[in-house]
N, C-alpha and C positions, 0 to 999 in steps of 0.2 A: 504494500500500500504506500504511495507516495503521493506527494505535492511536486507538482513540475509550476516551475518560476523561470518564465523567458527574461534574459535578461540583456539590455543594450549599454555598450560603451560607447566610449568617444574614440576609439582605436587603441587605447593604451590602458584605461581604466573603467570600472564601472559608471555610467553617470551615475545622480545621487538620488533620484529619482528607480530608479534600479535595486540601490541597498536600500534603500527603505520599503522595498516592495519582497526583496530577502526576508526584511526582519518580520511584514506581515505573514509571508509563506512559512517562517518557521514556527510563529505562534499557532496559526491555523494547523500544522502538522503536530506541533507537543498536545496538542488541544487532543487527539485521536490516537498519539503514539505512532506516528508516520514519518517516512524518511522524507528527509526535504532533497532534491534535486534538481536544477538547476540545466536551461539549455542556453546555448548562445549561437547565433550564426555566424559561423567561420572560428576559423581557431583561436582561440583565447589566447592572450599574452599572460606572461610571468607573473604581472599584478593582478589581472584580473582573476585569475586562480586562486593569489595570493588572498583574494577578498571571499573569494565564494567560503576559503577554508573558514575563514577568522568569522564566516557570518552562518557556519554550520551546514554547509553544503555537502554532503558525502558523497554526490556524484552531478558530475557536469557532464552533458552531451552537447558536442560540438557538430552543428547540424553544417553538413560538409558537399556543398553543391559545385560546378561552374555556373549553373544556372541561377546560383544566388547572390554573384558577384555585386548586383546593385541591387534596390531593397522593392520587394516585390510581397505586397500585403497578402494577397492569396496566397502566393507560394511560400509564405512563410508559417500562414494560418492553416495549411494542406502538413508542413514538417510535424507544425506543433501536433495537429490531430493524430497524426504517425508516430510519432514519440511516446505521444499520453498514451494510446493505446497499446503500446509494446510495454511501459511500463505500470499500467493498468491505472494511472494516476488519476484519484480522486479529484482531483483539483487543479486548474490549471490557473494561472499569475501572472500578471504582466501587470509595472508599473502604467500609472493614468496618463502617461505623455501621449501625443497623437496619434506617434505611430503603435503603440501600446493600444490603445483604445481601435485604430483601426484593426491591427491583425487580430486580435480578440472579438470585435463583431465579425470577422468575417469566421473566425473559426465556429463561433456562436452558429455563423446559417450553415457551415458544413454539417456540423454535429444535429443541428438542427434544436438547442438547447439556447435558455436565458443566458445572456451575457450583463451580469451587472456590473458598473459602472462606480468610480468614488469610493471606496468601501476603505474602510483604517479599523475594523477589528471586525474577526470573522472567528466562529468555532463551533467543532463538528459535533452535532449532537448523536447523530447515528449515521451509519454509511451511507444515505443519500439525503443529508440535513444538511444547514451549515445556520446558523445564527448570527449575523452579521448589522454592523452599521456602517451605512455610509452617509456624505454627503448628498445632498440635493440643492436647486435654486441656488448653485455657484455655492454654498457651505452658509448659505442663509438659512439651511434647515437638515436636520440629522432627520435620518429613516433610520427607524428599526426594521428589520426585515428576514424571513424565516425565505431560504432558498430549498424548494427538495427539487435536487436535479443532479445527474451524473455523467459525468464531471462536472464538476461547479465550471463556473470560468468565471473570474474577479477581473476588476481593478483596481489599483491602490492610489489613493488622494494622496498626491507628493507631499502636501501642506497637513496629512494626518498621521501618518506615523513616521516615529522619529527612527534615523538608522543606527538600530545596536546590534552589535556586534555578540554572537552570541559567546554565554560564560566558560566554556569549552570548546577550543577549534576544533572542526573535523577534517580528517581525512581525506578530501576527495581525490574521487578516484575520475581520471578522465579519459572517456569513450567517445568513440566517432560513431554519427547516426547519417546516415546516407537517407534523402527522401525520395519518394516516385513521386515523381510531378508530370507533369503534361503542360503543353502548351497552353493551356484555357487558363491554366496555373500565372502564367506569364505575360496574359494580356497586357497587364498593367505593371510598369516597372519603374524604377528611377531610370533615364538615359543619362541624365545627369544635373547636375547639381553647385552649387557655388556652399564653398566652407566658409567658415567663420576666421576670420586670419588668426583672431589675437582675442583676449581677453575671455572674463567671464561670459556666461549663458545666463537670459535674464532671470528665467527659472530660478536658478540655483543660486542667485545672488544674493550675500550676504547684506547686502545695501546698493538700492538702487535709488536713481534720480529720475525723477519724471519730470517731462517737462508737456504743458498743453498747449493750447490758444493763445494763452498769454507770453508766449515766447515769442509771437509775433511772426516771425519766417524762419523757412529752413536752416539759413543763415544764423540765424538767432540762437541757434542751438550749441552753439559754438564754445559760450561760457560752461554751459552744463555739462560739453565734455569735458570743460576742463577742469570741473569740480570734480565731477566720475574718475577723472583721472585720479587724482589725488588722493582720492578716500578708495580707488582700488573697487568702487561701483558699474554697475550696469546702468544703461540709459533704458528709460522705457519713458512712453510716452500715451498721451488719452487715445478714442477713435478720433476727435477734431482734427489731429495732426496727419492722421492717415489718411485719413480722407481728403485733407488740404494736397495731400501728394509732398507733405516736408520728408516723411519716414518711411518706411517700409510696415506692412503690417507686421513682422515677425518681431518687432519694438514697439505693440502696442498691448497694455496693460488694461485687462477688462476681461466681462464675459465673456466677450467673443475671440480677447488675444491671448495672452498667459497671464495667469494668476499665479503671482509672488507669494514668496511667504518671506521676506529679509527680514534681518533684525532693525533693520532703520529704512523706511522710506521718505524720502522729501521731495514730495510734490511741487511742480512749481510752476504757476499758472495755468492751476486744475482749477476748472470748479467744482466737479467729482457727481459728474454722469453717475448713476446708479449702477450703471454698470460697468462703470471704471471704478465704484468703490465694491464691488463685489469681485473685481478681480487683487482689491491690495487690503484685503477685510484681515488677511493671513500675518499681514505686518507686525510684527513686535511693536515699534515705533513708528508714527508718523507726524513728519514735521509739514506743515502747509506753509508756502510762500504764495501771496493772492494779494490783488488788489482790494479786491469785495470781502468784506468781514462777514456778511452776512454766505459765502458759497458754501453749498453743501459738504465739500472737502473741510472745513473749515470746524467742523461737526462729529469729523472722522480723528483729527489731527490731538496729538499729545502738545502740541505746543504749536501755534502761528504767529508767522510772523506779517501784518498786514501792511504791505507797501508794493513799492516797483520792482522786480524781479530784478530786470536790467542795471539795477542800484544796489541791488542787494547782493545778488549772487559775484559780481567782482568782488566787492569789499569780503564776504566771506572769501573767496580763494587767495585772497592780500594776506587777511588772517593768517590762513592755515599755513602758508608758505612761511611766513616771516615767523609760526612758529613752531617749522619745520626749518627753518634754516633755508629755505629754497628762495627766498626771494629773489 
């Protein structure tokens, strides 16, 4: 009896989103007395290994194609179904990232089984239960919820459990899983793709800056990377900005973009859309920079500071430099 937990890196490490979807898989498995195991596509590096052991992995399968060279949602939702079944697994896992949530509905319509969504504590009541909560309405609202279905299929709310490391490493052991796929498998694929050069992912940032509307042009953004820079943050930004055509959407913060969870966010020239505040709700801290006292971000924020961005945000990077020595 096992728990299979798909897991993605960045080429060299787990992302974090990934270990915190470990540490759900391995409660859900103590829950029942089940091995936890672990797939990844293409062959795992040195650290990645190193992390499944330290997070109680005892077997990793490295799902081993040419045809999975780029990232192909069916064919990776056809591996997983192939795996779980070889190894009879109760349950199957994958972190709530997009591509997590995609390969997981599609295995959902192979198996032809629920795929629930957001979940951060799940445990087996009997061999086809699982007791679980997750998020809903962006984590505006917890579901309790009874799943009877076999194989479960999860997702883990990156912003709901924390990544621990379990209290004794395991062992793993790593095997090669060859899948049968077929064309139909391949319709849909990456051709290709543009990387991230440098810096953190807004997800996983420990502090990000947002900047909205009141940044004024794309140009304008210019300070805020340079505060980002300094404090070692990510840029995110409202839909206002994406839509203006300043950013890209994959830097915008909301329901519709990624929802943060940092320890410090500061807003700045938000008014805080509903559903830009349901995407930064996860925040430890948030600092509001606004002209209007009265904006709804303003309501979200641990501290505001109400005036001119364009005024403020130099003077804070003069600060920090001169007491950092960088002036």
């Amino acid at each position: 009896m096992t728990v299979l937990c798909l897991l993605e890196d960045d080429g060299t490490q787990p992302i974090d989103a990934s270990l915190r979807a470990l540490s759900f898989s391995r409660a859900l498995a103590e829950s029942s007395g089940e091995e936890l195991a672990a797939a990844v596509v293409g062959e795992p590096g040195a650290s990645v290994l190193a992390s499944l052991c330290s997070f109680g992995v005892s077997a990793a399968y490295s799902i081993e194609s040419d045809e999975l060279a780029s990232y192909a949602p069916v064919a990776w939702a056809r591996a997983l179904a192939g795996l779980g079944s070889s190894l009879a697994a109760t349950a199957t896992v994958a972190a709530g990232t997009d591509r997590g949530n995609e390969v997981m509905a599609h295995l959902g319509a192979l198996l032809e089984l629920p795929m629930v969504a957001n979940c951060f504590t799940a445990q087996r009541s009997d061999a086809t239960t699982v007791l679980l909560s997750r998020q809903r309405w962006a984590g505006s609202l917890i579901e309790d919820a009874v799943l009877e279905a076999s194989p479960a299929l999860l997702t883990v709310a990156f912003d709901g459990v924390v990544p621990e490391p379990a209290p004794r490493p395991a062992t793993t052991s790593l095997q090669t899983y060859l899948p049968a796929l077929d064309e139909q498998d391949l319709a849909v694929r990456v051709s290709d793709w543009t990387k991230q050069s440098s810096g953190i992912t807004l997800a996983e940032a420990r502090v990000v800056i947002g900047g909205g509307r009141g940044v004024g042009s794309a140009d304008g953004f210019g300070p805020i990377e340079e505060l980002a820079g300094l404090l070692g943050a990510a840029v995110g930004v409202s839909r206002a900005v994406t839509s203006a055509g300043w950013r890209s959407h994959s830097h915008q913060v909301g329901q519709t973009g990624t929802r943060i969870a940092p320890d410090l966010y500061v807003a700045c020239g938000i008014s805080g859309a509903i559903q830009h505040l349901a995407g930064c709700q996860s925040a430890k801290h948030v600092i509001a920079i606004n002209t209007d006292a009265d904006a709804p971000i303003i309501s979200r924020a641990d501290h505001a500071v109400i005036g001119d961005l364009s005024v403020i945000i130099p003077a804070l990077v003069a600060a920090i430099r001169q007491r950092s020595g960088t002036a």
